[in-house]
N, C-alpha and C positions, 0 to 999 in steps of 0.2 A: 250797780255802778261803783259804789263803794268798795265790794269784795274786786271788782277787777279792778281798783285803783291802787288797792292793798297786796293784793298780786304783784303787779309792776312795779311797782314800790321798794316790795321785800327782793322779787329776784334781781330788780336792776342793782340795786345796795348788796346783792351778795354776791351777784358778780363782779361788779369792781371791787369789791373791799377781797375778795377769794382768788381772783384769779386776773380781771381786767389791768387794773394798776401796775400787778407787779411784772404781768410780761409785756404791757407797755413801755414800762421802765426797764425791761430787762434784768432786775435785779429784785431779791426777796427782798421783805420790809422783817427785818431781825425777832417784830414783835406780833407778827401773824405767823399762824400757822402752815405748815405744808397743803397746798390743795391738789386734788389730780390733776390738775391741768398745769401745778404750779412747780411737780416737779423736775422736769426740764430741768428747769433752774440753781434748782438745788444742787441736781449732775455737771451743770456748767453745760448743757445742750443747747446753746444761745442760736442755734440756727435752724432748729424746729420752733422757734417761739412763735412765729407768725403764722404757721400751719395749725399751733396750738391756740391761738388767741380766734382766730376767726373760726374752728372749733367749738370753741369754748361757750362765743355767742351762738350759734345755732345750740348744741347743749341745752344752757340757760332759757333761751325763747321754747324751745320744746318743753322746757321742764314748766316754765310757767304758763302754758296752753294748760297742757296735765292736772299741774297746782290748782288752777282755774277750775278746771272742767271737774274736779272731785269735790273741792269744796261746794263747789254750785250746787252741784249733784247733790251732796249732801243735805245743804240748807234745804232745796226743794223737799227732798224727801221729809223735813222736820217739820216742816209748813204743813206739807200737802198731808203729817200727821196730826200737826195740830188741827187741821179742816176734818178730821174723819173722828176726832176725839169732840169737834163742837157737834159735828150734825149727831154724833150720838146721844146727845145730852137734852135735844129739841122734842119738843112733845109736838108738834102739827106735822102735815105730811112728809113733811122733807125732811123726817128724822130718817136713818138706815134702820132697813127691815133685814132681819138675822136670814137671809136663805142661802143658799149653799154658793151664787155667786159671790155675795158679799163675802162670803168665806174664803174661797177660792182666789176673788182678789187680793184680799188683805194678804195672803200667803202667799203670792206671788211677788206682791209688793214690798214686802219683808225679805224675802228671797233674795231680789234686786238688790236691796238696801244692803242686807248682809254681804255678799260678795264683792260691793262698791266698797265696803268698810273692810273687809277681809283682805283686798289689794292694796288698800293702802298702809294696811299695818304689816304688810310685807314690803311695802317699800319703805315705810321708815326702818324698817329690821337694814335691808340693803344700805338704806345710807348711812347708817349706826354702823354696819360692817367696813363698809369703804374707812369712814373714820376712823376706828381703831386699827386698820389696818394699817395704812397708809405710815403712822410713827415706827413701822416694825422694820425688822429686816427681812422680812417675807418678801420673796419676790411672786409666789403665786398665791393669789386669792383664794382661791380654791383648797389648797394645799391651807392656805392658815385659816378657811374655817372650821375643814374635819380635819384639823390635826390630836385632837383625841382620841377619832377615830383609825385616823393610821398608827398611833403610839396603840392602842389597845386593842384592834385586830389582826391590821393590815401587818404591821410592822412587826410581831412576834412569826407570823406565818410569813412572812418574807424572807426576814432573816435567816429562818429556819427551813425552807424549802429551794429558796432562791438566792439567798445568801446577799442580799440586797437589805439597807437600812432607811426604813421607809417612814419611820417614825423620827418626827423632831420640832421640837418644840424652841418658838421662835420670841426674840428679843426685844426689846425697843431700842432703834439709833438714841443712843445719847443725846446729842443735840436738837432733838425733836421729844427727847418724853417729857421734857415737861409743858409744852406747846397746848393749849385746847384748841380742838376742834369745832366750832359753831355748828357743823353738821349735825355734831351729837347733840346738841340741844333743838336744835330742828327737828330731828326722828321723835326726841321725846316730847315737842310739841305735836306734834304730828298723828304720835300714836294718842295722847291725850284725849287729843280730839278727835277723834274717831274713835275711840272708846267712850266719849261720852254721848257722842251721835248712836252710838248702838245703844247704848243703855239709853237714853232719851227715845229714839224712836220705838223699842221696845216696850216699854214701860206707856207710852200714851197708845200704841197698840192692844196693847192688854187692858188699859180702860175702855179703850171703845170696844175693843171687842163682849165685855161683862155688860157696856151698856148694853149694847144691842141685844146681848142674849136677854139681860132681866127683861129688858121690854117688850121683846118677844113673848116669854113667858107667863106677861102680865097682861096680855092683848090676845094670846092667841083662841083663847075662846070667846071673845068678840066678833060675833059672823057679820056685823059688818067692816069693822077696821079688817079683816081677812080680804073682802072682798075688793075694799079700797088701797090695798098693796097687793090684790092678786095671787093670795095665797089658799091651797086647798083648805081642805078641812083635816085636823090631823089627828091621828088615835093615839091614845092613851097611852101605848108603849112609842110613838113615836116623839112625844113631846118628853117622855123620861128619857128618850134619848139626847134630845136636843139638851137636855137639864143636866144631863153627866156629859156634856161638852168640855173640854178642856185646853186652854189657849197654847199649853205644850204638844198639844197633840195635835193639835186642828192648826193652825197657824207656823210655829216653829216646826214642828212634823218631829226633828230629830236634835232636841236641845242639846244630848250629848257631845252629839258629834258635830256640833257649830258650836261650842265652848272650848272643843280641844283641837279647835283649828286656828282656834286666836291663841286660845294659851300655848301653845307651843312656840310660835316667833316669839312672844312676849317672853316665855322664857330664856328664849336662845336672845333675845336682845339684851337681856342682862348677862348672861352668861356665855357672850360669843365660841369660848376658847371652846364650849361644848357643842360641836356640829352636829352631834348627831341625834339633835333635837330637829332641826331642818328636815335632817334626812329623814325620820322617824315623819315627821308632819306632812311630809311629801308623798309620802310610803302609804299614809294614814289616809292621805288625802284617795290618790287612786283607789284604791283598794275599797272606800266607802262608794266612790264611784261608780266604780265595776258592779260591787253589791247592789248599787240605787236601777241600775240599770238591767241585773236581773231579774231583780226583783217585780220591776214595772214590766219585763218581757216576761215573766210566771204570771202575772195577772194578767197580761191580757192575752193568753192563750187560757189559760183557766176561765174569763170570761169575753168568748170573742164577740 
């Protein structure tokens, strides 16, 4: 109840202070900054304002469903980590017994968790873009986030083959650069906390999972505790196996390549003008994909 009052709260106050006010009034307030919905106004466009204000609200009500629906998600997942970090820690039945579903869940549920976290720091990347943008004389998006990339590819091979200049590096209007954007500070809340959600759920992940292994370890040749969690009897090399477990291998699966899917936007959010950090993460993204996906179709024809 709280987080959705906190919700409602923030987006109603950033819609009128961003955009509500000033195209009700039909006129900027000198000491706010430009918003997308706010520049009409700016162009002297006084007769799309109502088009743009009723816009605006639909917009905002979406955006704070969304805002809702991640952070919730979030907290549940930190909870339902804290619940998996207690029952580890419990010595009578209803402690978790280390076998390959427990495994299996926990990595599935990390999984979930990472990709919920991995969207949102792509949307604060987006709203950090809109914001810097917006003070430019860019008139396409697109065009001023790889504009690096057309000064240092496109734009030499253009010039050169098509006689076309396709490189160009873009300005800030005067009367807007020295304006802040609240947006930018939202992304880097935004990203904040979802990077501490990762590291937090991460981290009490990895103790329950060492719980559950030591106790395992420390019980499994107890034929009755076996009996009373339903476990066979296990051989010698197969408990040195469970014993060289490892929470990057068994849970994370592929730590590499879910560190350089967050570091990438995180870099391109500090360094926008540099697009082809995007494009390179998007690139990176497929292509691990594709890989994950043959990979899992070579196993299971190697074992049908």
């Amino acid at each position: 109840a709280l987080l959705l009052v906190a919700v409602v709260f923030y987006d109603t106050s950033d819609w009128w202070m961003s955009s509500g006010r000033a195209l009700l009034h039909g006129e900027l307030d000198p000491s706010r900054p430009i918003d997308w919905s706010t520049g009409i106004l700016y162009k002297k466009q006084l007769e799309d304002r109502w088009l743009i204000f009723g816009f605006s609200i639909l917009a905002y009500i979406y955006h704070g469903i969304v805002l809702f629906s991640y952070l919730l998600g979030l907290s549940y997942s930190l909870t339902f980590a804290f619940f998996l970090h207690q029952i580890s820690t419990r010595s009578d039945k209803f402690r978790i017994v280390f076998k390959p579903e427990f495994l299996e869940g926990l990595s599935g549920f990390y999984r979930n968790v990472y990709w919920a976290i991995l969207l949102g720091v792509y949307e604060a990347f987006l709203v950090r873009l809109q914001a810097v943008y917006l003070p430019t004389n860019a008139t396409d998006i697109t065009a001023f986030l790889i504009q690096d990339w057309a000064l240092a590819v496109a734009g030499p091979v253009a010039n050169k083959l098509l006689k076309l200049d396709l490189g160009k590096s873009f300005g800030l209007i005067p009367e807007l650069a020295d304006k802040i954007d609240n947006s930018s500070w939202a992304a880097l809340a935004l990203t904040g906390f979802s990077l501490l959600c990762l590291i937090g759920v991460t981290y009490i992940l990895y103790i329950a999972f060492f719980n559950a292994k030591d106790y395992f370890l420390a019980k499994v040749n107890d034929e009755p505790w076996r009996r009373s969690v339903n476990l066979p009897d296990f051989s010698k090399a197969e408990i040195d196996k469970v014993q060289k477990m490892r929470f990057t291998e068994t849970v994370l699966t592929n730590p590499i390549n879910l560190s350089l899917l967050i570091l990438f936007p995180l870099i391109g959010m500090a360094f926008l003008g540099i697009g082809v950090l995007l494009v390179a993460a998007v690139l990176y993204a497929i292509v691990q994909v594709f890989l994950t996906r043959i990979r899992r179709l070579s196993q299971s024809l190697a074992n049908p």
